[in-house]
N, C-alpha and C positions, 0 to 999 in steps of 0.2 A: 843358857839358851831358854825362851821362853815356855811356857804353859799352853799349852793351846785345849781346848773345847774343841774336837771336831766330830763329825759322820762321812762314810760314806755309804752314797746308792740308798741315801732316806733309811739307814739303820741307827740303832741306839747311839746319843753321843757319846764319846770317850774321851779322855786325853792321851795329849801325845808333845812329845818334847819336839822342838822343832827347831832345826838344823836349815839354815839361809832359807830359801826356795822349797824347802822339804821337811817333813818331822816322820818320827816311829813311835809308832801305837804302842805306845805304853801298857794296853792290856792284852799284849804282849809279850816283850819282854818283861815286865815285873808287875806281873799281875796280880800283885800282891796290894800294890798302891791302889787307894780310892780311885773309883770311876767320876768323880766331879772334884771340881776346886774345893770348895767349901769341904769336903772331905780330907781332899789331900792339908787344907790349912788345919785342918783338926790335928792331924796323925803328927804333926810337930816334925820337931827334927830328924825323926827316924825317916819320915815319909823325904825328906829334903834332902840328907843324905843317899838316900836311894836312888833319889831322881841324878843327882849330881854325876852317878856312877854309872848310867846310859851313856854311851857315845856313839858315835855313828855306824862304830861297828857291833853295835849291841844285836842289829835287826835290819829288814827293810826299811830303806827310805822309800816313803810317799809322795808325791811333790805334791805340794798343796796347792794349786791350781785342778789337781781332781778330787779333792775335798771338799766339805762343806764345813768352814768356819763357823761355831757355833759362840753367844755371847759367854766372857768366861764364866760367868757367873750369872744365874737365873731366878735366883730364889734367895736372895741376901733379907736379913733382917731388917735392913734399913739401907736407904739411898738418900745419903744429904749432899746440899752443894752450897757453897756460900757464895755469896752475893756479892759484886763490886770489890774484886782483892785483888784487883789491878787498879794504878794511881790512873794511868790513860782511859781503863772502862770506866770508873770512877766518874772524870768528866766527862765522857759521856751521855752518863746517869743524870749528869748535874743540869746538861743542857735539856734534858727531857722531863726535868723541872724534881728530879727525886734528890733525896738530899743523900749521901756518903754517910754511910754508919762510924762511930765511935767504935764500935765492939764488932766482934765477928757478926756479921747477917748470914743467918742458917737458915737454909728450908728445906722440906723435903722433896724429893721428887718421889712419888710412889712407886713400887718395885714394880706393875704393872707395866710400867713406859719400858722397859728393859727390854733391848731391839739386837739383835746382831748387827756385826760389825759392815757387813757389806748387803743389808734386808731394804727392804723399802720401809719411807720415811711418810705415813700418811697423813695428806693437807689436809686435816677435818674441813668436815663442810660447815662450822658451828664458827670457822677464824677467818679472818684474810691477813693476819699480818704472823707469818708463818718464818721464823728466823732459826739460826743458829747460835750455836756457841763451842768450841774446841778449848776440851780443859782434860787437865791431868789428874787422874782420877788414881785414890790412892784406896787400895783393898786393906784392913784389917786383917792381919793374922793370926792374934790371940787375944782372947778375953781380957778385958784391962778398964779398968777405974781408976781414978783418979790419978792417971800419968803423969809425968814430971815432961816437960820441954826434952830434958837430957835424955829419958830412957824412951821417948818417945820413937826413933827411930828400931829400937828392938819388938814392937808390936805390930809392926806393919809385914804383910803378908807377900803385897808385890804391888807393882803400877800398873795402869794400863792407861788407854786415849777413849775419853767419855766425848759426845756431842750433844750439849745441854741442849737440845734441841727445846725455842720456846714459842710460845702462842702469843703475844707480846699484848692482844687484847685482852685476854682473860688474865694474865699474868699482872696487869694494871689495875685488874677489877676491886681487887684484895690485898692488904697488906701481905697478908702472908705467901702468896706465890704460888704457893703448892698445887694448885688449878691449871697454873696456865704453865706450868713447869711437868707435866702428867698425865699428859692426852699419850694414848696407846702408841706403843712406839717410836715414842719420842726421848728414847734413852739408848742411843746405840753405844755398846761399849766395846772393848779389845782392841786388838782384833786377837790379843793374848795376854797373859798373862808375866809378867818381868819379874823374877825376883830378886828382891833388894841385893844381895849379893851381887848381883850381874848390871846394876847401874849404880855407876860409881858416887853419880851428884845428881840429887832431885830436882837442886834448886840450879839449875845450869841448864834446860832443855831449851830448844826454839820450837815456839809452836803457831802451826801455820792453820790457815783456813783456803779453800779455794773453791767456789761455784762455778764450775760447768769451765771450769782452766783458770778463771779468773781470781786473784790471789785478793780476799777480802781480810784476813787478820793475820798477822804475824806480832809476835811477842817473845818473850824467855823466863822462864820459873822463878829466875833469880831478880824478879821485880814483884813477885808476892808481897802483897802488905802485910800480911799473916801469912807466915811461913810452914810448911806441912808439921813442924815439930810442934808450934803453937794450936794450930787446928785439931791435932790430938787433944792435945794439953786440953784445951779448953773445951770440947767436946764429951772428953769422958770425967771434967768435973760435974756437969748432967746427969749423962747416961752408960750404962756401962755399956761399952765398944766388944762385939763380937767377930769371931771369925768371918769372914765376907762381909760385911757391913762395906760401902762404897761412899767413900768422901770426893766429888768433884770437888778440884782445889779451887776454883776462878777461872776468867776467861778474859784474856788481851781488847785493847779495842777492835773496833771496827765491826762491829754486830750492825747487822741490816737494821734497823730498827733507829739505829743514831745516824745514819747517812740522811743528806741533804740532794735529793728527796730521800723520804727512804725506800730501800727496796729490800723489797722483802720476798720468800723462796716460793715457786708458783711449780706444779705437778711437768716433772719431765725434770727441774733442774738436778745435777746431781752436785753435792756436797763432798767432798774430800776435806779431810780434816787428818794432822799429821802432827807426830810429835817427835822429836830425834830421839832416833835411838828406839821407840819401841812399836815403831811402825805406821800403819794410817787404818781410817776408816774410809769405807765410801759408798753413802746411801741417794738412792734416787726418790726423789718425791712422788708419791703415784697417790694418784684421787682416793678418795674415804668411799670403801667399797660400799656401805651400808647407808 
């Protein structure tokens, strides 16, 4: 059962394990466990064990429609996503005249953009070509350098559904992305937390996009060109990979941005974004208050 980040009634967030339609407030019953992800991925397997041993009849269920989903994670060390690791987004790229990387293409997204799962998604007034992306975004769960492909799956903390939300003119401006990949907001992640344990195949998901009902990208994990084990791999022959650290893996075609014309997300649309198995996001675009 997933991780959840929630509040109720604008009180401090907490976790809470969450049962279909419902979760119980973890600080609560085992109030012993961290009050944030990044904590609970510190406390190792003690903290994993614990959580495993909540059921339904530990406590109250809360049915999280009068909750407030919070992002799992707020304050990670780092937020990368790579670039074109789908063959279909790939072409693309190619038709919008960028070339398809040899190696992994990393960039950052700055922990700033880091939005909840169901918040508003704001059109800067500084863009008009305001687009999406739905990708599977893999949390670090322990410290780890120089990983091997193989042990790679033992460092990972849990999944979740990121929406690479991007600025596509400022994202052009610069090789490196990180600009137009970093505008406030434009990182909604969860809508919880999965831990590895509880999904059985990473690379087996179907992941959807839909604007305002309208179904813009559909894809499945198991078309990775770089596969999450390789993404470790080669990530922490760099830098050393910490607890909460947030890897978007890629995103399927069909980004606004490559349509003919393109269309791109305009304030009022909302964005659904969904991954099997560990649920959706779903953000509305509202004007840049400032």
């Amino acid at each position: 059962m997933p991780l959840a980040s929630f509040s109720t009634r604008g009180d401090t967030p907490r976790l809470g394990k969450v049962f279909g339609d419902s979760l119980i407030d973890l600080s609560l019953v085992a109030p012993e466990l961290p009050r944030d992800v990044i904590g609970f991925l510190n406390a190792g397997a003690d903290a994993i064990a614990r959580y495993d041993s909540v059921s339904r009849e530990s406590g109250s269920l809360i049915a999280i429609k009068d909750v407030t989903l919070h992002a799992p994670i707020t304050a990670p060390e780092k937020f990368l996503a790579i670039g074109m690791n789908y063959a279909d987004h790939g072409a693309e790229a190619v038709k919008l005249g960028l070339e398809v990387p040899k190696f992994q293409l990393w960039f950052n997204k700055q922990v700033s953009c880091i939005n909840g799962p169901f918040d508003g998604v704001v059109s800067p007034k500084v863009s008009e070509k305001l687009d999406y992306e739905v990708e599977l975004a893999v949390v670090i769960g322990k410290t780890c350098r120089y990983i091997s492909e193989t042990d790679a799956p033992s460092v990972i903390g849990g999944y979740m559904i990121c929406n690479d939300v991007s600025t596509r003119d400022w994202q052009l401006r610069t090789p490196t992305m990180t600009l137009g990949k970093s505008f406030d907001t434009h990182g909604p992640i969860g809508p919880w937390l999965t831990l590895p344990h509880e999904l059985a195949d990473p690379h087996a998901l179907t992941l959807r996009t839909l604007v305002n009902g309208e179904q813009r990208q559909l894809g499945n994990t198991r078309n990775l060109i770089f596969n999450i084990w390789q993404q470790i791999s080669y990530l922490s022959q760099v830098m050393t990979l910490k607890p909460g650290d947030i890897l978007a893996t890629g995103t399927p075609a069909g980004v606004g941005v490559a349509m003919d014309p393109p269309r791109f997300l305009s304030v009022g649309d909302v964005v659904r974004v969904e991954i099997e198995g560990l649920g959706h996001l779903e953000n509305r675009v509202i004007a840049d208050p400032l």
